[in-house]
C-alpha positions in Angstrom: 12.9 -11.8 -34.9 14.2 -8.4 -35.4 13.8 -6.2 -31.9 15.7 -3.9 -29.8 17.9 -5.6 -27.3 16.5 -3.2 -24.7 13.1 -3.8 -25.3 11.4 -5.1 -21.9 7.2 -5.2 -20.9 6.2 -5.3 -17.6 3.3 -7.5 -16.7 2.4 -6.3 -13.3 0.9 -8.0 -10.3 -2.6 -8.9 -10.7 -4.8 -7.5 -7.6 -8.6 -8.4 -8.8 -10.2 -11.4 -9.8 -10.4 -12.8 -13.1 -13.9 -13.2 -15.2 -13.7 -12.5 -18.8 -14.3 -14.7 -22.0 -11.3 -14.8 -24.7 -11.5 -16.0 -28.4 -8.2 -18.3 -28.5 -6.5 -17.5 -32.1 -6.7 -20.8 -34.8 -4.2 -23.5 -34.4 -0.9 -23.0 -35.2 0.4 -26.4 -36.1 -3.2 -27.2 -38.4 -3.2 -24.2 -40.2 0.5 -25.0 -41.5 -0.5 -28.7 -42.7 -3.6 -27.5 -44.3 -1.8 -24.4 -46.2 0.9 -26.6 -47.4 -1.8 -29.6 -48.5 -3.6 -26.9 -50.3 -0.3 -25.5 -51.9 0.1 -29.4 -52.9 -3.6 -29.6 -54.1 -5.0 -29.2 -57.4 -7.9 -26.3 -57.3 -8.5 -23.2 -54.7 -8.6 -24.7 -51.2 -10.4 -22.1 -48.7 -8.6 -22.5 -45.4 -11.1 -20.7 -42.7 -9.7 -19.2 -39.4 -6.3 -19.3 -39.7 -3.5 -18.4 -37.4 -1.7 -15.1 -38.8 1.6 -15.0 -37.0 5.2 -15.4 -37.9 5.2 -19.3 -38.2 2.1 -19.0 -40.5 3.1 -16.1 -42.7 6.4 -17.5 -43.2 4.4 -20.8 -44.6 2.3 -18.5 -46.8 5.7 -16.7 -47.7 7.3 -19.4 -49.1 4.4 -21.0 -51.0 3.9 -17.7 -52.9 7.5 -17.8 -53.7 6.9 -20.9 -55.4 4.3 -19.1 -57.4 1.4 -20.6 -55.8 -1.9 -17.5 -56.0 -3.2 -16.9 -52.3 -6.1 -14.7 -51.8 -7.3 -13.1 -48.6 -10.8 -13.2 -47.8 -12.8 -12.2 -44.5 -12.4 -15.3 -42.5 -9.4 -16.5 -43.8 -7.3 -17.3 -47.3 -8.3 -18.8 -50.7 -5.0 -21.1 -51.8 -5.1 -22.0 -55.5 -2.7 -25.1 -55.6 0.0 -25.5 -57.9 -0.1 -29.6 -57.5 3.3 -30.8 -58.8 3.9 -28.3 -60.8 6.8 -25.7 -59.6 6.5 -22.3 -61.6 9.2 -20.9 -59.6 12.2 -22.6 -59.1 16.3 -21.8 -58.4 14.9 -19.2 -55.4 16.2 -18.9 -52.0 13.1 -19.5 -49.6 13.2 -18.3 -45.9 11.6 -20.3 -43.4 12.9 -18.0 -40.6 12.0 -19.4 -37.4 8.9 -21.7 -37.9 9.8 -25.4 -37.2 6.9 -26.7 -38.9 7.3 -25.5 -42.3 11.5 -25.9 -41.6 10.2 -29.7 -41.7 7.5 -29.8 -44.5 9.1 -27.7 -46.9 12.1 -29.7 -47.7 9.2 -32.8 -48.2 7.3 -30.8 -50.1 9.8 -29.9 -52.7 11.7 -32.9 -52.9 8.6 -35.1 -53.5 7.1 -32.7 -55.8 8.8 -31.4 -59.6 11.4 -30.6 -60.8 13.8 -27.8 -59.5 16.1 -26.6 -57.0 15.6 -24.3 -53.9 17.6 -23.0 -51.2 16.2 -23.1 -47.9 17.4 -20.2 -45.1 16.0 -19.7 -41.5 16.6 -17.6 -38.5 19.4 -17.9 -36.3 17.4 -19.8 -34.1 15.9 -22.3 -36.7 19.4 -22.9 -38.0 19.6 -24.1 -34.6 17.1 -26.6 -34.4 17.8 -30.3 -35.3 17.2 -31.4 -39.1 19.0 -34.7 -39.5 16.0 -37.1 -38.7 14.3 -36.0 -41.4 17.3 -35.5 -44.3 18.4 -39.0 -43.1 14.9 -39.7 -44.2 15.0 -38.1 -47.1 18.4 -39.5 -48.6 16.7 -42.8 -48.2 14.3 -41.9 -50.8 16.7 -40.1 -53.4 19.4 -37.0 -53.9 17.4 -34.8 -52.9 18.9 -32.6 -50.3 22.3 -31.4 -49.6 22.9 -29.2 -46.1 25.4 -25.7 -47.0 26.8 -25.6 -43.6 26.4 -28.5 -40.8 25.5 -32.3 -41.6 21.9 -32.2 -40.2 21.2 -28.8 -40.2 19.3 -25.6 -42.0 20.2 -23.8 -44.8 20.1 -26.8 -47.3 19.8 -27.3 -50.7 16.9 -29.6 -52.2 16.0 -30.8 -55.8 12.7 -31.8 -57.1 11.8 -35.2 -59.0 15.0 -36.8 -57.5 12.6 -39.4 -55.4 13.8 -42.9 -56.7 12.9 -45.3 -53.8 9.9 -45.9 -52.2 10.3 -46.5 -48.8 12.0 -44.9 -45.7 12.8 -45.2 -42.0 12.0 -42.0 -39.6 13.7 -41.6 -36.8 10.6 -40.1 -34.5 12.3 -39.4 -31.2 13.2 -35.8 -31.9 10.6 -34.2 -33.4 7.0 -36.1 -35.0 7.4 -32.6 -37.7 9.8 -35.2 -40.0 7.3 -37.8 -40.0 4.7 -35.1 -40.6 6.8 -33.8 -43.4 7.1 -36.6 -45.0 3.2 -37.7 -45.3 2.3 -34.6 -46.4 4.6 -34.5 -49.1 3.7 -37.6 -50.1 0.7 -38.2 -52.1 2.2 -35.6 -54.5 5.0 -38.6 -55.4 4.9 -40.4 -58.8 4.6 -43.4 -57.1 3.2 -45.0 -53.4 5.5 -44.9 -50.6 5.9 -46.7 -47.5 7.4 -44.7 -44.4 8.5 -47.0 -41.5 8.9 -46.4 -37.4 10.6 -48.1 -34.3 7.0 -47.5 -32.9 8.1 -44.7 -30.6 7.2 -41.8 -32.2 7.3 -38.2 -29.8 4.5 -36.0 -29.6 2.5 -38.8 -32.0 -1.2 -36.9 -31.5 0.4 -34.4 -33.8 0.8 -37.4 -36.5 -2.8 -38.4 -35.9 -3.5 -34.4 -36.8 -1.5 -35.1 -40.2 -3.3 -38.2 -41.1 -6.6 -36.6 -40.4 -5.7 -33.5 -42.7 -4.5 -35.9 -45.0 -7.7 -37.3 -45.5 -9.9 -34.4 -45.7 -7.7 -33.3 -48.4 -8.6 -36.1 -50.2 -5.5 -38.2 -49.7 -5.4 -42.4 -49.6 -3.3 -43.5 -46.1 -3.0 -46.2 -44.5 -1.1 -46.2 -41.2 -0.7 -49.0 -38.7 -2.0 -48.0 -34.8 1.8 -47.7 -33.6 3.0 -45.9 -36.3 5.3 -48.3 -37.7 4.2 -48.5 -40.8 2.9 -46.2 -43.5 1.5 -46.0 -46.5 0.6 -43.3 -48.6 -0.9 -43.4 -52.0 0.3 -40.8 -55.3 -3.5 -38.8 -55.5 -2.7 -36.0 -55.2 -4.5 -33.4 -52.5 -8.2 -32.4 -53.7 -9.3 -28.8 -53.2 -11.3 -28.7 -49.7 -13.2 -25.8 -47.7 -10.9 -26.5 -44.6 -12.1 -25.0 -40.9 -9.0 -24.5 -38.3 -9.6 -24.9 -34.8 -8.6 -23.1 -32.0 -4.7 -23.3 -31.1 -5.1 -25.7 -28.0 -1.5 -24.5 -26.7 -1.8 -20.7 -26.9 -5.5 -21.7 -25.0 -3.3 -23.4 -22.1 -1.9 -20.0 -21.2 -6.1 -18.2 -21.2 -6.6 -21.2 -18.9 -3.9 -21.2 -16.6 -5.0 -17.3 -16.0 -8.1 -18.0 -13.8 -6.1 -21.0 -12.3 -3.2 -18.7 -11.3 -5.5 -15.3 -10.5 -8.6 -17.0 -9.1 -11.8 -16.6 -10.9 -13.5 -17.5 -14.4 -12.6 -17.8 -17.8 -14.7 -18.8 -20.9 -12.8 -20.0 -23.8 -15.9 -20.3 -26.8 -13.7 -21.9 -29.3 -12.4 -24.5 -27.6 -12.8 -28.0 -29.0 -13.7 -30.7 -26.3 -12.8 -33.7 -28.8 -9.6 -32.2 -30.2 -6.6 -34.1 -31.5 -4.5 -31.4 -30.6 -2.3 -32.9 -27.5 -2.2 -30.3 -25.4 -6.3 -30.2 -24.5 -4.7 -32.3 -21.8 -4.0 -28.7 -20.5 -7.9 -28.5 -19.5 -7.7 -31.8 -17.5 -4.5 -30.9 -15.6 -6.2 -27.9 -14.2 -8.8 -29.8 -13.1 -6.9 -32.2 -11.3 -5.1 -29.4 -9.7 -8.3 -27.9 -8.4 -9.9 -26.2 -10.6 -13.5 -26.5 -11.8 -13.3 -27.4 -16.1 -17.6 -27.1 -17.3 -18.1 -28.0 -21.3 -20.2 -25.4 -22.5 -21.2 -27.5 -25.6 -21.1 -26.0 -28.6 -19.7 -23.1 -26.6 -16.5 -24.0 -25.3 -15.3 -24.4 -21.8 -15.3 -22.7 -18.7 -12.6 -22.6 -16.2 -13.2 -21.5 -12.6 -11.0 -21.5 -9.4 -13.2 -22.2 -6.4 -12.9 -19.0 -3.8 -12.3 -21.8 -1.2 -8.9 -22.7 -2.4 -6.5 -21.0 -1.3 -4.1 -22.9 -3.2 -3.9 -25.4 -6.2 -3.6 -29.2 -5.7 -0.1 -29.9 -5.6 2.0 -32.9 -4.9 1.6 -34.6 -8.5 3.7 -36.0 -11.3 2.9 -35.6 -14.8 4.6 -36.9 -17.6 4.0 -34.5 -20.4 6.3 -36.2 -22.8 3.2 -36.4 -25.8 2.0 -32.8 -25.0 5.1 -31.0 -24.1 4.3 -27.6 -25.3 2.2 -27.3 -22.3 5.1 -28.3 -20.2 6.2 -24.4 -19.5 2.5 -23.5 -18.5 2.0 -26.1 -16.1 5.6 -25.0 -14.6 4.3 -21.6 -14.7 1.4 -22.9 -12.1 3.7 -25.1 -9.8 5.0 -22.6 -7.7 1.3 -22.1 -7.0 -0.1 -25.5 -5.5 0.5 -26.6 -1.8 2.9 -29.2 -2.6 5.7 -29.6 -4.6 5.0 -30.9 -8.9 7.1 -33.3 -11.1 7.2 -33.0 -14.5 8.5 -35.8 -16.5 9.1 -36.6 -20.5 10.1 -33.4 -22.0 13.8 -33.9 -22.4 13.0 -32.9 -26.2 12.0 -29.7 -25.2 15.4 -28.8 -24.9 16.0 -29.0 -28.6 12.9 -26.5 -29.6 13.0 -22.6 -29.5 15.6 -22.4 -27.0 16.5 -25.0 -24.5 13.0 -24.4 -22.4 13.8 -26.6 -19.9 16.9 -24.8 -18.9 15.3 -21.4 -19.5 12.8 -22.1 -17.2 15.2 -23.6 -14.2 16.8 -19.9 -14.7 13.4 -17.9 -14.7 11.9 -20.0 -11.6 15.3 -19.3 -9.9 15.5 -15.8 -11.0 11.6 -15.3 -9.3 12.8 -16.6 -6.4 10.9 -20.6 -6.6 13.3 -23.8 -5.6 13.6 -25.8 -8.4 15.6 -28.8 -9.5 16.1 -29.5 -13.1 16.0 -32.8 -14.4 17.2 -34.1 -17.7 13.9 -34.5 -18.5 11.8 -31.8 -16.6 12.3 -30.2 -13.2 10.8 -30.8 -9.5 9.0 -27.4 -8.8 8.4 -26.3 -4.9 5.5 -24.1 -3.6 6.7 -20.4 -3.4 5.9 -16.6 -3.5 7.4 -15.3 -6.8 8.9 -11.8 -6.6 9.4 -9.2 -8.9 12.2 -10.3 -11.3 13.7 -9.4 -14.5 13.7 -12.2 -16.4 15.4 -14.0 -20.2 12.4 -15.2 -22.2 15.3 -16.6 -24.5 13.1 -15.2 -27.6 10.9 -18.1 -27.4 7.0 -16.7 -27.7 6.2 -20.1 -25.1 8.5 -18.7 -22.1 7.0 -15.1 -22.6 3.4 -16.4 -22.2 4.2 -18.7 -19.7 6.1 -16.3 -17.9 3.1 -13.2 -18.3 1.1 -16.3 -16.0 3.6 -16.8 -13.5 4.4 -13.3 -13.1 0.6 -11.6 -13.0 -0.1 -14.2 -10.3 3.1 -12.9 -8.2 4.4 -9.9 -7.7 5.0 -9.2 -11.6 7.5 -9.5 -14.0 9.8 -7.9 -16.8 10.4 -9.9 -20.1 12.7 -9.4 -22.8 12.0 -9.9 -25.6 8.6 -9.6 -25.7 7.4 -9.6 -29.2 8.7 -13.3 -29.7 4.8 -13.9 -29.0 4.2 -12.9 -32.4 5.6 -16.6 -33.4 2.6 -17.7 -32.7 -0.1 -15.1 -31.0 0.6 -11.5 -31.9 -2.4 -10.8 -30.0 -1.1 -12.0 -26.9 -0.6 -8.5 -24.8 -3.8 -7.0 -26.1 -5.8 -10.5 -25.1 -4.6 -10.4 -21.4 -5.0 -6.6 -21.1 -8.4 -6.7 -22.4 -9.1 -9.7 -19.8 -8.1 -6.8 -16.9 -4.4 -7.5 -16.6 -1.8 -4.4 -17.0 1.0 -4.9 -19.9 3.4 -2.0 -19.6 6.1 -1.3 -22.1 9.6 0.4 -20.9 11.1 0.5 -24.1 10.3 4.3 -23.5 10.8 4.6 -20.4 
């Protein structure tokens, strides 16, 4: 993401209590699977609220390149799916820094016609770990070739070069190339079968694919570990496709009344969600908090005026809802006791190493910390005023806005990396009574 190295906000010290109701933006990770099912599908597919932010646009981006028709409506984006077909092909398409569509892309085009596209990214994406899923893909034909590193972005992939049927996915890194894969799939000439060791990371996010899958119109049959899976050539039908809220950019909105004291509504929040990290809403309430369903209405979330601090002395392991990893660190310093948490070695591998970015932001705000390969021990503290490295990674910057409103503030760089994800980010907390300060012109 393109910004000025000097480029700092200020999120100062929050001095009131919080009581406010926010609108959480759609879901990040669901609005990429159903824009790239509806690109797949034959038909206009309406996809209705949508994220719009960098990781969605670039998905839109590159599915126009391929000369697939998207139309913009009130409440979201009318897709009219190009199937198999590829009316656009020998491009160079930019994923830039959206991991998702990094991993579905490449699945998408080598399962579909034929052709040949060049896949770029970001700096940052170029970065991020590939190999799981070309491994994958060699099994099942010639269908990609990285330009640079073995296992890494840019890459070259061909279309119609799918001549097996069946592949093993390594699912420790990332669940996105198991993702990839099923997606892609029912757009094959013929069934395939994609196998597992059973461990797959982060496997809610699987359950998410199979579920789109299937209101697209798709034929899968998947075992309950994951180990096997089979997906059938129908094709995607077109589908009038809801998105729900974003259940990690809500984790930050619900750490804020946790962290400030007070009351937050969330309306769009969805009790039952397959999204991992509603966890988020259950963590808070096991740190003290008071979590009411509001129905149809969302959830509430209230710190009682009697404590004076959250419930500490707990270990989670967030291994299969990691992206909530930084918010819950962003709360530690917080509770009366010190907080473990456990599983998200992966996390290291993701935007920036998060887990070593956050060791030096905790330090940096003055909170005792020891990192773990897998997570860190956090100790109660007093945060001061710091500035601190959000690496570029939109999770650290929201995290970070928490930690610091609830202390004595704190200066980000970087701070439009938020867009990755939720643009809105600054304007959401300002409007819920915190103060957001640019220096840039200063």
């Amino acid at each position: 993401m393109s910004q000025h190295p000097s480029q700092r906000i200020i999120v100062e010290k929050f001095t009131s209590e919080l009581d406010g109701t926010v609108v959480v933006p759609g879901s990040k990770s669901i609005t990429n699977r159903a824009l790239m099912m509806a690109l797949c599908g034959t038909g206009a597919s309406t996809i209705r609220n949508p994220l719009d932010s960098d990781d969605t646009r670039a998905g839109l981006a590159a599915a126009q390149a391929l000369g697939c028709q998207i139309d913009t409506i009130s409440d979201g984006v009318v897709v009219h799916g190009i199937g198999r077909d590829r009316p656009v092909t020998g491009s160079s398409l930019n994923v830039q820094s959206a991991g998702t569509v990094a991993r579905f892309l490449p699945c998408v085009l080598a399962m579909g016609g034929a052709g040949e596209w060049t896949i770029v990214a970001s700096k940052q994406m170029t970065l991020r770990p590939m190999k799981g899923l070309f491994d994958a893909l060699d099994m099942l034909g010639d269908c990609i070739r990285p330009l640079e590193r073995p296992g890494y972005l840019p890459a070259v992939v061909r279309g119609a070069a799918i001549t097996k049927n069946e592949a093993f996915v390594d699912g420790s890194v990332s669940s996105q190339y198991l993702s990839g894969l099923l997606i892609a799939a029912p757009q094959a000439e013929h069934p395939l079968v994609f196998r597992t060791d059973g461990h797959v990371v982060q496997r809610q996010y699987v359950d998410i694919t199979l579920d789109c899958m299937r209101s697209f119109g798709a034929e899968v049959e998947a075992t309950s570990d994951l180990s096997s899976i089979r997906v059938q050539p129908t094709g995607y039908a077109a589908t009038d496709f809801q998105i729900e809220a974003d259940a990690s950019t809500a984790s930050y909105f619900a750490a804020l009344p946790a962290a400030l004291k007070g009351s937050l509504v969330i309306p769009n929040a969805v009790r039952n969600s397959r999204q991992p990290d509603v966890r988020f809403l259950e963590l808070v309430g096991q740190l003290g908090c008071d979590v009411t369903w509001l129905g149809s209405k969302g959830v509430r979330i209230s710190r009682p005026t009697a404590l004076s601090k959250l419930k500490g002395g707990f270990t989670f392991n967030l291994n299969d809802c990691s992206d909530i990893a930084l918010t819950v660190a962003a709360l530690a310093p917080y509770a009366d006791a010190p907080i473990e948490i456990q599983g998200v070695a992966h996390i290291r591998n993701h935007e920036c190493d998060r887990v070593d970015a956050m060791t030096h932001a905790l330090s940096a705000l003055g909170i005792q910390v020891e990192e773990r390969a897998d997570g860190w021990k956090i100790f109660p503290g007093s945060p001061r005023y710091a500035e601190v490295q959000t690496r570029d990674d939109h999770r650290m910057a929201m995290s970070l806005s928490v930690l610091g409103a609830a202390g004595d503030g704190v200066s980000l760089d970087h701070p439009q990396c938020v867009a990755k994800t939720c643009p809105e980010f600054y304007r959401l907390i300002s409007q819920l009574g915190l103060a957001v300060r640019d220096t840039s012109s200063d």
